[in-house]
C-alpha positions in Angstrom: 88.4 126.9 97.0 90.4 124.1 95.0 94.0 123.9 95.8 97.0 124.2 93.6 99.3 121.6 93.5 101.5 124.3 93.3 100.7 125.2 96.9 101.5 121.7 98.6 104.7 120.5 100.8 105.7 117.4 99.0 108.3 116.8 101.9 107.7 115.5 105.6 108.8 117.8 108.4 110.9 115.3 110.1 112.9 113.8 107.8 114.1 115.4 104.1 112.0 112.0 102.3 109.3 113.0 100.5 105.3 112.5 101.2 103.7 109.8 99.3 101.3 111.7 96.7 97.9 109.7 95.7 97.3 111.2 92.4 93.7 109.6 90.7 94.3 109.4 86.4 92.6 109.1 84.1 93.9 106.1 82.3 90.8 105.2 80.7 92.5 104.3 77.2 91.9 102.0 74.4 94.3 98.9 74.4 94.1 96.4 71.1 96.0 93.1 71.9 97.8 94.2 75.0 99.3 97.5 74.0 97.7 101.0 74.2 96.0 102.3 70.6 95.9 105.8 72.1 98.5 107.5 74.5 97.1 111.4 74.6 95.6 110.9 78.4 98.7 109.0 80.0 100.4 111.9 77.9 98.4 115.0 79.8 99.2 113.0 83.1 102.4 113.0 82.4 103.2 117.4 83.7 101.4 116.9 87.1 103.6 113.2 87.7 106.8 114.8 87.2 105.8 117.7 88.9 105.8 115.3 91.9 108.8 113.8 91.0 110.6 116.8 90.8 109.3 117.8 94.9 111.2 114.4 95.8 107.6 112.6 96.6 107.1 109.1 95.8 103.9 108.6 93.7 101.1 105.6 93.7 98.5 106.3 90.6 95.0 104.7 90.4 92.5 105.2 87.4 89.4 102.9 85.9 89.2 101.5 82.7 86.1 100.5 80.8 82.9 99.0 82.4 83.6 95.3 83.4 81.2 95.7 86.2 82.6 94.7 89.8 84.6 91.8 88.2 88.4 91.0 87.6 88.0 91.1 84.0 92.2 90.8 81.6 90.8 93.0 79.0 90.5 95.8 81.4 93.3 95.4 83.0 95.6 98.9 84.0 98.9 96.9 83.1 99.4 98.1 79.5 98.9 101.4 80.6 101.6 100.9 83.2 103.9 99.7 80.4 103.1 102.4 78.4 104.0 104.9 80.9 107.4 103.5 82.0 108.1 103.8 78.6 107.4 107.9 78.1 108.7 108.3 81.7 111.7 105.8 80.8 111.9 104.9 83.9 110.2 101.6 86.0 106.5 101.7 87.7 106.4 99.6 90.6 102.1 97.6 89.9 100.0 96.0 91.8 97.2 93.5 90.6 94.3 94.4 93.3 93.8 98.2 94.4 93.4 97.6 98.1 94.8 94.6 99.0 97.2 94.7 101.7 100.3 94.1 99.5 99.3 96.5 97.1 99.0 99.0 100.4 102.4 98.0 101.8 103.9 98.6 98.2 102.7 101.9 98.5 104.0 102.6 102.3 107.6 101.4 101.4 108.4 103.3 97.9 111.1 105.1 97.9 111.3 108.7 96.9 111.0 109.1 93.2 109.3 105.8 92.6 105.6 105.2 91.0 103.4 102.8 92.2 100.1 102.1 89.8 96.8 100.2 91.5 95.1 98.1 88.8 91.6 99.2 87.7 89.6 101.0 90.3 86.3 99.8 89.1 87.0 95.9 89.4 85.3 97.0 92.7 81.7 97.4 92.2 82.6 99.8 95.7 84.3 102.3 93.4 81.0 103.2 91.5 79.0 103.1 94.5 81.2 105.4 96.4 81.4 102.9 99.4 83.1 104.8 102.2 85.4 101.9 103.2 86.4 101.5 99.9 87.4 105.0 99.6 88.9 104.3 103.5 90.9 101.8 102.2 92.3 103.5 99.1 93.4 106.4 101.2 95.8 104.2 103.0 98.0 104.7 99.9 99.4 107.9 100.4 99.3 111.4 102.5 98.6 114.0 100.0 95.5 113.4 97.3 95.7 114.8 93.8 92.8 114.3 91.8 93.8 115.0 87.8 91.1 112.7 86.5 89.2 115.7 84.8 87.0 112.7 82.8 85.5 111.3 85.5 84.8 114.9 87.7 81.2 114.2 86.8 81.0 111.0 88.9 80.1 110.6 92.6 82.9 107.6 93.0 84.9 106.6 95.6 88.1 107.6 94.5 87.4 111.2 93.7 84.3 112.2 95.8 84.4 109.5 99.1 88.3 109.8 99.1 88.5 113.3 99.9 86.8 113.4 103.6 90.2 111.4 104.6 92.8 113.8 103.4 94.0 117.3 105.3 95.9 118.0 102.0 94.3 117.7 99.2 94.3 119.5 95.5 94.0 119.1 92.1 96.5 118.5 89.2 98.2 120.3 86.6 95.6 119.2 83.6 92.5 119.8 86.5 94.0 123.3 86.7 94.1 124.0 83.2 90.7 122.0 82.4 89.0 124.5 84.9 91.0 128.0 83.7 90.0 127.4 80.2 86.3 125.6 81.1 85.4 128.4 83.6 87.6 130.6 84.1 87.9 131.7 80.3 84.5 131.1 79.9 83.1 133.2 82.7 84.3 136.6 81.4 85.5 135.6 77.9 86.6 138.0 75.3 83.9 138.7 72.5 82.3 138.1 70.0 82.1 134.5 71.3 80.8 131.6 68.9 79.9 127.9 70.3 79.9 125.4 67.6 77.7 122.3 69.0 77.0 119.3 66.9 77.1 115.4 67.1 74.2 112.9 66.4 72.4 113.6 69.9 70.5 117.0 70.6 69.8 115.4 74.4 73.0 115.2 75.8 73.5 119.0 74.7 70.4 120.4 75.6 71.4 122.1 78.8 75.2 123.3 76.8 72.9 125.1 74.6 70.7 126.7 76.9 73.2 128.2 79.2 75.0 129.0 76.4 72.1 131.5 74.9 72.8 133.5 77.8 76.8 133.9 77.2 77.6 132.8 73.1 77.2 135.8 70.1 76.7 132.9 67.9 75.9 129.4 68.3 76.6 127.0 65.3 74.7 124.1 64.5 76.0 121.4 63.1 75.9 116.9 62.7 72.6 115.1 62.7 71.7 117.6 65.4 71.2 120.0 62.6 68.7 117.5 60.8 66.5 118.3 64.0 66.4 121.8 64.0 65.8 122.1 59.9 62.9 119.7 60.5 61.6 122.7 63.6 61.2 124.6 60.8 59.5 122.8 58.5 62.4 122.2 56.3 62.5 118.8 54.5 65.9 116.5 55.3 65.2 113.4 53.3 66.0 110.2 54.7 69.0 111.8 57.1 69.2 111.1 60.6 67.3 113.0 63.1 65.2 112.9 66.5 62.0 113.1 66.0 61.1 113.4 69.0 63.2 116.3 70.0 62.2 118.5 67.5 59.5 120.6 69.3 62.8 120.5 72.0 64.7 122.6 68.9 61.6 124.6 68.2 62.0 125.8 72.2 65.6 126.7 71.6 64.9 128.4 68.3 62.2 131.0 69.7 63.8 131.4 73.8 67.4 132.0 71.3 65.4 134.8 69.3 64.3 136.1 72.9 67.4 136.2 74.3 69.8 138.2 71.3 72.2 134.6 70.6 72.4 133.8 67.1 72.0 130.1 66.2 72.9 129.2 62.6 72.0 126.1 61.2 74.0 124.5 57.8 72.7 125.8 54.7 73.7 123.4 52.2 75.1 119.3 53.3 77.1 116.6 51.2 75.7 113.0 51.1 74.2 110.0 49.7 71.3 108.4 48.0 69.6 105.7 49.3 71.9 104.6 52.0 74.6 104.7 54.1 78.1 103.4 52.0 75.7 103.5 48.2 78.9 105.6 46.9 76.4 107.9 45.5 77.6 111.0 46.5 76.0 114.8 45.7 75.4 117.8 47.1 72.2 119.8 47.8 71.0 123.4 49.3 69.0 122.5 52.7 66.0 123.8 51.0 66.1 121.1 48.2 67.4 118.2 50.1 66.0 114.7 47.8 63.6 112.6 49.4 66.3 110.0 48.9 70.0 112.0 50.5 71.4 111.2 53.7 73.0 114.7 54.7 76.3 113.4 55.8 78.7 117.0 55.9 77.9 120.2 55.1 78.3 121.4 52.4 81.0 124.3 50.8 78.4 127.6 51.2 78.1 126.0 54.9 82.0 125.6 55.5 82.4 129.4 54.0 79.7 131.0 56.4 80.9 129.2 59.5 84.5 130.3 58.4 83.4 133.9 58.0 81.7 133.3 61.8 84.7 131.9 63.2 87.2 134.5 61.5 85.0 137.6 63.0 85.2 135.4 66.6 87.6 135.9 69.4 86.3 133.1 71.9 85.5 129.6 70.0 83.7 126.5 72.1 83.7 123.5 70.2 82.3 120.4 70.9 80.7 117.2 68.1 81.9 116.7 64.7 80.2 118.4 61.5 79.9 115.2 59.5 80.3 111.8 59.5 83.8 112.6 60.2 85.2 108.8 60.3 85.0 108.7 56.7 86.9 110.8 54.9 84.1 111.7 52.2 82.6 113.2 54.9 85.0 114.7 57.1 85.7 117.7 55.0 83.6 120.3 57.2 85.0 118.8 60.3 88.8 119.5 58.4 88.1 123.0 57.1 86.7 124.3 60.1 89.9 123.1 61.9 91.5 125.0 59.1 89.8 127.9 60.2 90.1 128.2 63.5 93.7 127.5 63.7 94.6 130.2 61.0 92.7 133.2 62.8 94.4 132.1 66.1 91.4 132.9 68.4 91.0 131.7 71.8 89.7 128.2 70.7 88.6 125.3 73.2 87.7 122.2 71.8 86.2 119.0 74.1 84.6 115.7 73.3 85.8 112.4 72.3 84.5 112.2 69.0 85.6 115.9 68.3 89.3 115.1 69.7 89.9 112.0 67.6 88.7 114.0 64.5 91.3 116.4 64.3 93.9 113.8 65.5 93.2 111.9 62.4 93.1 114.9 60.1 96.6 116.3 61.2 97.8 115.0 64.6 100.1 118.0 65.0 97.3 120.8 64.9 95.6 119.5 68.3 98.5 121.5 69.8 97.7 124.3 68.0 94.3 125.1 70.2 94.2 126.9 73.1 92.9 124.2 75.1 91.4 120.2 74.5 89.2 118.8 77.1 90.0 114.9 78.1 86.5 115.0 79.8 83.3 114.5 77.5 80.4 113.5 79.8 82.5 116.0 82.5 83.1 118.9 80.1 79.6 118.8 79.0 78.4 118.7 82.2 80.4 122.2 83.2 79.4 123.5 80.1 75.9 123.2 81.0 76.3 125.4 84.3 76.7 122.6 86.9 78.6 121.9 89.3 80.9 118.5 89.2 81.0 116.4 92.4 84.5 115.6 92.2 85.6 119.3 92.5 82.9 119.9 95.0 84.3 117.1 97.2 88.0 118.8 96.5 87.5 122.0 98.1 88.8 122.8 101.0 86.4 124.3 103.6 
C-alpha cells in the first residue's frame, strides 16, 4: 500500500536532529526572462515542504524542467524556481548547479535541520529518462527518507520516482500525491451519483481509453472542443470547415454504439459559435449543429449548448472535467468554457477538474474560483492516464511490499 507521510519518523533515533527528507517536485514551470510566469505547482508543494519542516527534517528537492535532452541547457535551469520558492517560504534554499555531483551530495549530508537544499534539473541527465539505476543510486545519496509529490510525472518510468525507490526502507508519498489519489481514485471508485464526465480538447486519441472506462462508471458523459467535430461527423452531421480527426471518426462511431450498449449517456453540443472562412476573419455568428455553413469554424458552443450542459451539471453530484469547450484562449470563444465554470461552482457538487489547458482556463477567467473546486489535478498526461484505469509506475514503485 502507499505510505502517508503522515506515518513517517522525521527524527533519528540517536540524536534529536532530524532525517534528511528527499522529496521529488514537480517544478516543471514556465519561466519568461528569468523569473517564473506561473507559481501554482511550487504553490501545491509548498503543504507537504513545511510539513517536513515542521517534523524538524532538513529537506533537499529535485524536479525536471522542460525537455533539453541530456544537456546543460540556462533556459531550463531549476534556479528561478529556487528563487521563487525562497520567496513564498521567505526563508533561503541552499542550490546546487549539477544533481549528483559530489558537492551537490555533500551539501545535502551537512544541512542543518530546517534547511532546503534544491538539485538543478533532473533531466540534464539523459540517465533520468532512461531510469539508469546508478543514476537513481546516486540521487539516493541525498537523503534517508523519499517523498515522491511529483503527481505530473507518476506516469513516467524515471529514475527519480520509479529506479529511486528500490534504495529507500522509508518511503511515501506527499501531501498533494495523497490528495491527487483520494479525489482521482478514491472519490472516483465509489462516487456519489448521478455522475457526469465532461471530456473535450482538440484530440479524441489521447482520451480514448478516459472515455471508455468511463462508460462503465459516468450517468452522463459530455462532449465538448474539436473533439465534438468528430463525433457530429459519426453521425453524419455536417461541421463546415471546423477542426476534426478524420481519421478517428469510425473510433467515435465505436464509442457512440458500445455507450448505447452500456446505459452512459454521451451528449454532444447542439449548437457552436464561430467564424467564416478562417481562423481570426472577425466574422463571428452562431449556428444549430444541424445547419452549420459550409464556411464556419465551430469555435464554442453555443447558448442552447451552455443551457443543456448547465441543466446536466445542476442535476449532477460527481463532475470530472477535463479539455476546454472552446477555443478558450480567446475570449470570443471562451464563453462555454466560463459559463460552465459558472455552473459548476454555483451547484457546489463534488467537482474535479485536471488538464493543463483546462487549469489555465479558469485561471484566466477568475483566478479565485480554482479554489472553489473540490479538487485540480497538476498531472495531465498522469491524470489521464489514471483516468483511463491504469496503473502509474511511479506509485507502483512507491508501495511498500
Amino acid at each position: 500500500m502507499l505510505r502517508k507521510i503522515s506515518t513517517i519518523d522525521f527524527k533519528s533515533s540517536n540524536t534529536t536532529s532530524g532525517k534528511t527528507v528527499l522529496i521529488r517536485v514537480d517544478y516543471n514551470v514556465p519561466v519568461e526572462n528569468e523569473l517564473v510566469t506561473d507559481e501554482y505547482r511550487i504553490l501545491k508543494s509548498i503543504p507537504t515542504i513545511k510539513y517536513c519542516l515542521d517534523q524538524g527534517a532538513k529537506i533537499v528537492l529535485m524536479s525536471h524542467m522542460g525537455r533539453p535532452k541530456g544537456k546543460f541547457d540556462s533556459k531550463y535551469s531549476l534556479i528561478p524556481a529556487g528563487e521563487k520558492l525562497a520567496e513564498l517560504l521567505e526563508m533561503p534554499i541552499k542550490f546546487s548547479e549539477d544533481c549528483i555531483s559530489e558537492d551537490a551530495i555533500d551539501v545535502s549530508k551537512n544541512l542543518k535541520d530546517g534547511e532546503i537544499h534544491l538539485l538543478e534539473n533532473l533531466r540534464f541527465y539523459n540517465e533520468e529518462t532512461e531510469n539508469n539505476s546508478d543514476f537513481a543510486s546516486q540521487l539516493a545519496k541525498h537523503g534517508s527518507i523519499y517523498i515522491n509529490d511529483a503527481f505530473g510525472t507518476a506516469h513516467r518510468d524515471h529514475a527519480s520516482n520509479c529506479g529511486i525507490t528500490k534504495h529507500f526502507a522509508t518511503k511515501g508519498m506527499g501531501l498533494l500525491m495523497e490528495q491527487e489519489m483520494k479525489f482521482l481514485s478514491e472519490k472516483l471508485s465509489n462516487p456519489l451519483k448521478p455522475l457526469s464526465l465532461i471530456i473535450a480538447g482538440s484530440k479524441i486519441d489521447t482520451k480514448i481509453s478516459v472515455i471508455e472506462n468511463f462508460l462503465n462508471i459516468a450517468d452522463n458523459i459530455i462532449i465538448g472542443g474539436a473533439m465534438a467535430n468528430t463525433f457530429l461527423l459519426a453521425m453524419n452531421y455536417k461541421i463546415g470547415i471546423s477542426l476534426a480527426e478524420k481519421d478517428k471518426v469510425n473510433v467515435a462511431k465505436k464509442l457512440l454504439i458500445e455507450s448505447s450498449k452500456r446505459g452512459a449517456n454521451i451528449i454532444l453540443p447542439i449548437d457552436f459559435l464561430g467564424e467564416i472562412n478562417s481562423f481570426g476573419s472577425g466574422n463571428i455568428i452562431a449556428a444549430d449543429a444541424k445547419d452549420i455553413p459550409d464556411n464556419m469554424i465551430c469555435e464554442d458552443i453555443g447558448e442552447k449548448s451552455i443551457s443543456m450542459f448547465s441543466d446536466i451539471i445542476s442535476s449532477s453530484q460527481t463532475l470530472l472535467w477535463n479539455g476546454t469547450l472552446g477555443v478558450a484562449e480567446n475570449p470570443n470563444f471562451a464563453v462555454g468554457t466560463n459559463r460552465i465554470v459558472d455552473a459548476i461552482i454555483e451547484n457546489q457538487l463534488t467537482s474535479i477538474v485536471g488538464g493543463g489547458d483546462t487549469v489555465a482556463a479558469i485561471r484566466n477567467y477568475n483566478d479565485s474560483l480554482i479554489e472553489e473546486f473540490s479538487h485540480v489535478s497538476t498531472g495531465g498526461g498522469s491524470c489521464l492516464e489514471m483516468l483511463s484505469g491504469k496503473k502509474l509506475p511511479a506509485l507502483e514503485m512507491l508501495k511498500n511490499e
